[in-house]
N, C-alpha and C positions, 0 to 999 in steps of 0.2 A: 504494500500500500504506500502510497506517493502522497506528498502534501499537497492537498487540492488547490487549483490554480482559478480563480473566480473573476480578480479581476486586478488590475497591475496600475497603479498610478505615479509617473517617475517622468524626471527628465531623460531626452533617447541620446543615442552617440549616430552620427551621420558617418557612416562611412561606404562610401557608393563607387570605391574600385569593383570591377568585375572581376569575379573569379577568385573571390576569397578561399583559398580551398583549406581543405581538414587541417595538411601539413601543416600551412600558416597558423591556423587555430590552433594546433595543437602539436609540435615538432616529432618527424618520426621518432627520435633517440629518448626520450621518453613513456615510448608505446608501453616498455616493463614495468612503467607504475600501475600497478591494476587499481589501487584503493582512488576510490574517487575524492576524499576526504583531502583537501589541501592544494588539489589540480586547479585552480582558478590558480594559484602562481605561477603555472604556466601558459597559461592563454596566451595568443600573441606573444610567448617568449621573444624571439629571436627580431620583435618588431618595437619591442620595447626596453628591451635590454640585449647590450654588448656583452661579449662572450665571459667578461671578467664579472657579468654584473650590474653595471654601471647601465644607467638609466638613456635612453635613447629618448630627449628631447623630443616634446610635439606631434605625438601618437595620440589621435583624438579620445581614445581610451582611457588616457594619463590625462588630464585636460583638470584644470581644478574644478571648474562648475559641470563636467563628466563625473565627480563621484557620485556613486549610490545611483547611477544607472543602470535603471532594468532595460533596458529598452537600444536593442541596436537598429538599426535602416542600413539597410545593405544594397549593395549593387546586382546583377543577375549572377546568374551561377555561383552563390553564399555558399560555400559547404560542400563543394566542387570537389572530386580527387579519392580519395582511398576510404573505407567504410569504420574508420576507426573511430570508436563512440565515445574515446575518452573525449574528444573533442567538442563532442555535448555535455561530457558529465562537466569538462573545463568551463564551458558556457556558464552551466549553472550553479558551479563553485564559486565562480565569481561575484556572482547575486544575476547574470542575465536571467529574465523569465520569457524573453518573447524577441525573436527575429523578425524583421519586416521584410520582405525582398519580392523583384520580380519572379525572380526563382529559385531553386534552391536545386540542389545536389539531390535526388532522392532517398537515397540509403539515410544521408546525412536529416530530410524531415524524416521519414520515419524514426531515426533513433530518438529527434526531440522530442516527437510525442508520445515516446517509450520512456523519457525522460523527464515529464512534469514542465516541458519548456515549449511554450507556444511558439512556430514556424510559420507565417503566414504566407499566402503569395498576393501580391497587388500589383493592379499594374503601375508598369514604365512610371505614367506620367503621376499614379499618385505616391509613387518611392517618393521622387524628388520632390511633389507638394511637402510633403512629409518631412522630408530630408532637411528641406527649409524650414520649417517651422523647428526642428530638434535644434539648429545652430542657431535660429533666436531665441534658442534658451525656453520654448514652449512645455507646459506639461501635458505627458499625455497621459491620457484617459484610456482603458482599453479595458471593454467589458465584455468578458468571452462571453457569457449567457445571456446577453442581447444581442452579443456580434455587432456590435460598437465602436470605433477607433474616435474618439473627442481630441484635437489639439491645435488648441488658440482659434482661429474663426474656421476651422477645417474640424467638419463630422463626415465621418466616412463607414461603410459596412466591413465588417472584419470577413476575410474568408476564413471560414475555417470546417473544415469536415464537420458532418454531425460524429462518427465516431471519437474522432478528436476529440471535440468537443465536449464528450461525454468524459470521454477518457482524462481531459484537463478538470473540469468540473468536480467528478468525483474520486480524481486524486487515485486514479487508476490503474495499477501496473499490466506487463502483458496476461501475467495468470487470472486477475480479475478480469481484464476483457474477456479470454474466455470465458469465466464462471458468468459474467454477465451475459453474452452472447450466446453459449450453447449449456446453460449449467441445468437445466431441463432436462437437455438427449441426454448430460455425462449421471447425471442421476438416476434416470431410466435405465441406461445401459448397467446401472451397476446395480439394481434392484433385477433384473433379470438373468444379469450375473451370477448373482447372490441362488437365485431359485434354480439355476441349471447347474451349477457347481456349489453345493451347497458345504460339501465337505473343506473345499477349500475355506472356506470363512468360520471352521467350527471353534469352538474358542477351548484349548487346554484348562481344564479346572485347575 
């Protein structure tokens, strides 16, 4: 079970290069961290810091009125490249809860909504409405359960799957989607189980 995701109010980070991919987001030489616990200090490693450490100036990331942003606006192809999911878990170690772009990598949305971290698609022209509005400093507004985007004189409809949706909502991992989606057949199935093989389920006194 996932922390349910309802609704996100935060200022966004613009960043509208194309083809943001995993690597960027998350550098292969750290794929052997598996614990996701601490991974937001890697996010954009190698974009934000030199190899000794040392802070790389001017990464709208690093930005002082960028802290405690939820909220990225991306370019097309966000999440582009290799299917590695720390790259989401990095996301959301950081505090991101929601990606805006015209498109995304697909491996890379699927894993966010397996991740409690909303991936939206919009189009072209309302990235960069949007985009503008995050670099005058706007807050946004975003209500998954109306499918809502609010920010400065800009309301806009969120896309977002009904599945998703549901999945964000009620803070849903992949084993719940199934129990929610098929948990019916998987209890039938094992009630008829139960009466065709019945020895297998006998219980040692």
């Amino acid at each position: 079970m996932m922390q349910p995701l309802t609704r996100i109010s935060s200022r966004a980070v613009y960043l509208p290069e194309p083809n943001i991919d995993t690597d960027a987001l998350f550098p292969a030489r750290y794929l052997l961290l598996m614990e996701r616990k601490g991974l937001g200090e890697y996010l954009f490693r190698d974009r934000r810091f030199l190899a000794d450490g040392t802070p790389i100036a001017g990464f709208p990331l690093d930005a002082a009125d960028a802290q405690g942003a939820q909220i990225i606006i991306g370019g097309p192809g966000f999440g582009c490249g290799s299917s590695r999911e720390q790259a989401v878990w990095a996301l959301y170690e950081y505090g991101i809860r929601c990606v805006l772009a015209p498109d995304f990598g697909d491996i890379f949305a699927n894993n966010c909504a397996k991740n409690g971290l909303l991936a939206s698609r919009m189009p072209a022209s309302m990235i960069e409405a949007l985009g503008a509005a995050a670099q005058a400093g706007e807050t946004f507004d975003i209500d998954i359960e109306a499918r809502q985007i609010r920010a400065g004189a800009i309301t806009t409809a969120l896309n977002v799957a009904d599945n998703v949706r549901a999945a964000l909502l009620n803070g849903w991992d992949d084993t719940d989607i199934i129990l929610a989606e098929d948990g019916e057949h998987i209890a039938a199935f094992e009630r008829l189980h139960r009466q065709r093989q019945p020895w297998l389920f006998e219980q040692t006194p």
